[in-house]
C-alpha positions as CSV (number, residue, x, y, z in Angstrom):
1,X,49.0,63.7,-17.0
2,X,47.4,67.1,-16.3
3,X,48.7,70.4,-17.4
4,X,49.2,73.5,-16.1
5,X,45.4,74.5,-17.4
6,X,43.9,71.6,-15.6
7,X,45.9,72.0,-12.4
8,X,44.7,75.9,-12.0
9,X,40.9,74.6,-13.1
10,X,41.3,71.3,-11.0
11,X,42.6,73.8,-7.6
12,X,39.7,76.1,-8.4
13,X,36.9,73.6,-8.7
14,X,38.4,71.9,-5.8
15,X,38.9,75.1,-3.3
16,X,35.5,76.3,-4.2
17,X,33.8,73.1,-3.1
18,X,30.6,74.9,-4.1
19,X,28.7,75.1,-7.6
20,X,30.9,77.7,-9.4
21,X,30.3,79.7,-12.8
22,X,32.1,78.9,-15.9
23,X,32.7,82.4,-17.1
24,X,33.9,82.5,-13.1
25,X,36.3,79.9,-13.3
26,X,37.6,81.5,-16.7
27,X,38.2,84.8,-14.9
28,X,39.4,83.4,-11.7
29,X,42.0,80.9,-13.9
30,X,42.5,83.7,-16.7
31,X,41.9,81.3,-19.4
32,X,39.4,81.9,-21.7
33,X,36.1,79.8,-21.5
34,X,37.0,77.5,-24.5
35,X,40.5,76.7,-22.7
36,X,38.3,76.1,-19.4
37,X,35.9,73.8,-20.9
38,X,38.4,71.7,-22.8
39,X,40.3,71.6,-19.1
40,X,37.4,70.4,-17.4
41,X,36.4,68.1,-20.3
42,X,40.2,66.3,-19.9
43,X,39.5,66.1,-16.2
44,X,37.0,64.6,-16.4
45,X,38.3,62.3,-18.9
46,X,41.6,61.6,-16.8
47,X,39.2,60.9,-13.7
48,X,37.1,58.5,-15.2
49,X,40.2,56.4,-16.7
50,X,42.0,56.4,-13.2
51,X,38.7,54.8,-11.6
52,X,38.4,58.2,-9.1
53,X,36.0,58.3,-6.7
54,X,36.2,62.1,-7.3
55,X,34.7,63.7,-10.2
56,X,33.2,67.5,-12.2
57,X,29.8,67.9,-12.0
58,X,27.9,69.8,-14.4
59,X,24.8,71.5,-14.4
60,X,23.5,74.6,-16.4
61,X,27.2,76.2,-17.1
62,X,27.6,75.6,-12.8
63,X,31.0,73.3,-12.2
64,X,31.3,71.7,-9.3
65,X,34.2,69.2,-8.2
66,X,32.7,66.7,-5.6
67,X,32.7,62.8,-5.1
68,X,31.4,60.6,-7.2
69,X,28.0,60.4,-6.4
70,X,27.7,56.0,-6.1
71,X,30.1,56.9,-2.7
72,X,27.8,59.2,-1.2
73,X,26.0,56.6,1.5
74,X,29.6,55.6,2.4
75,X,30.2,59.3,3.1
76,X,26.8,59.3,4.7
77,X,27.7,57.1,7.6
78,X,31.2,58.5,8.3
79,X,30.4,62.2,8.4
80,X,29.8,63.8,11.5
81,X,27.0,66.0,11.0
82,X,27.4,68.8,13.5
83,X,24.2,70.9,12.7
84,X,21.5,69.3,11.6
85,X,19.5,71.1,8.7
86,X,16.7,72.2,10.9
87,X,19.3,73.7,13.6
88,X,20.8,75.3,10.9
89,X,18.1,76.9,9.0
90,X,17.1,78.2,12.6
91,X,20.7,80.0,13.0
92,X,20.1,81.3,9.5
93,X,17.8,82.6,10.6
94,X,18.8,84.4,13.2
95,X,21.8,85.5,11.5
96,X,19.7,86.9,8.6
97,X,17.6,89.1,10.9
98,X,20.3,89.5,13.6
99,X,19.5,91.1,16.3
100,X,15.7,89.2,16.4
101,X,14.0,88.6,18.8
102,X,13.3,85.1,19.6
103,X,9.7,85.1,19.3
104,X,10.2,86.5,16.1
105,X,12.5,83.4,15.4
106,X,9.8,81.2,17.1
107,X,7.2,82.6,14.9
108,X,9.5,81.5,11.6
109,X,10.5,78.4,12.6
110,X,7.9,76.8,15.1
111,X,8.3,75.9,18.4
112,X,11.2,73.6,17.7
113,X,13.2,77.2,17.7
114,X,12.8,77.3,21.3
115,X,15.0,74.1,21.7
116,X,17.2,74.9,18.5
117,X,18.2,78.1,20.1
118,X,18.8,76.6,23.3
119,X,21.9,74.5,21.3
120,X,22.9,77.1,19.5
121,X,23.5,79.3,22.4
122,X,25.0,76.2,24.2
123,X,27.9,75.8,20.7
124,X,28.1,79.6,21.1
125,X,27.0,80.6,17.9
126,X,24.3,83.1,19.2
127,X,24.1,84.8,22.4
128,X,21.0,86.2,24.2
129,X,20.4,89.4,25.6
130,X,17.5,90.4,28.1
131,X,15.7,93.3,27.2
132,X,13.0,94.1,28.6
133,X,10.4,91.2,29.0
134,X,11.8,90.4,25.3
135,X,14.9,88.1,24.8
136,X,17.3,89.6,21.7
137,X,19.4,87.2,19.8
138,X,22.4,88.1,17.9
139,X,25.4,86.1,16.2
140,X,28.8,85.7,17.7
141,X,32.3,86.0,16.6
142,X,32.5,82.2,16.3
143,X,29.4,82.2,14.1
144,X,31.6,84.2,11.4
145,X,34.7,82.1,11.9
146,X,32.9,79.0,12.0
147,X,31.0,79.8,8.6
148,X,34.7,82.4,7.2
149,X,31.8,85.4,6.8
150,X,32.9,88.7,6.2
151,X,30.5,91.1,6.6
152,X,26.9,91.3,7.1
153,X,24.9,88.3,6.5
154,X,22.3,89.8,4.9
155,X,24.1,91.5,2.5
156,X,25.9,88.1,1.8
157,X,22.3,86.0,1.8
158,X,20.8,88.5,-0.4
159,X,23.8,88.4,-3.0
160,X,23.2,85.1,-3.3
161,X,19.7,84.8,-3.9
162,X,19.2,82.3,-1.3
163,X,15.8,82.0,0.5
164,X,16.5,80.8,4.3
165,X,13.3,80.1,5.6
């Protein structure tokens, strides 16, 4: 049986669905890192004496609820994939540099960009203006509600220390 301490860890680790801080999860929770790691610590405990196929990952103080990794080529073969990795680094990409040209883009990513940027513009998460002899690419609306972005990208990418290319 979970307590009230598990259930606000357990929603957390679960709504995040991403690698999350400890001393996050003890501010987001309002429990102090001790109470947080013995929550986790009995959550893991209660998931691993129900048999789950969900479990807490661990890894350098970074939490991370997810599914049990001996289930991941199940979930392999029943997940539609709707952008493939090399799609989307292209659109992050363009979404980092937004508005960029395309050859710019092309120059990044090779000249599988070309055909990338073809299906992005076609799912409607870019759109391409004319200027000139040169073709401008920016993101749309539906990029930011597909993705739930607030704000610039950049700024957003560059908070988070990721490198997109």
């Amino acid at each position: 049986m979970l307590g009230e301490k598990e259930k606000r860890i357990e929603a957390i680790l679960f709504y995040s669905g991403n690698w999350i801080k400890l001393e996050d999860i003890a501010k987001i929770s309002n429990l102090s890192i001790n109470d947080v790691k013995k929550a986790i610590e009995k959550l893991k405990d209660v998931y691993a004496r129900i048999n789950s196929s969900i479990t807490v990952l661990e890894c350098n103080n970074l939490y991370k609820m997810d599914v049990d990794p001996s289930y991941e080529n199940l979930l392999k073969n029943i997940a539609e994939v709707e952008l493939e990795k090399p799609i989307l680094r292209t659109l992050a990409i363009i979404a980092y540099y937004s508005p960029v040209s395309q050859s710019k883009v092309a120059k990044i990513r090779g000249n599988k960009a070309y055909e990338h940027i073809r299906k992005l513009e076609e799912m409607g998460f870019i759109k391409i203006e004319k200027k000139g002899r040169r073709r401008v690419i920016r993101v749309t609306d539906k990029f930011n509600k597909y993705f739930e972005l607030e704000g610039d990208f950049k700024k957003i990418a560059k908070n988070q220390g990721k490198d997109i290319r």
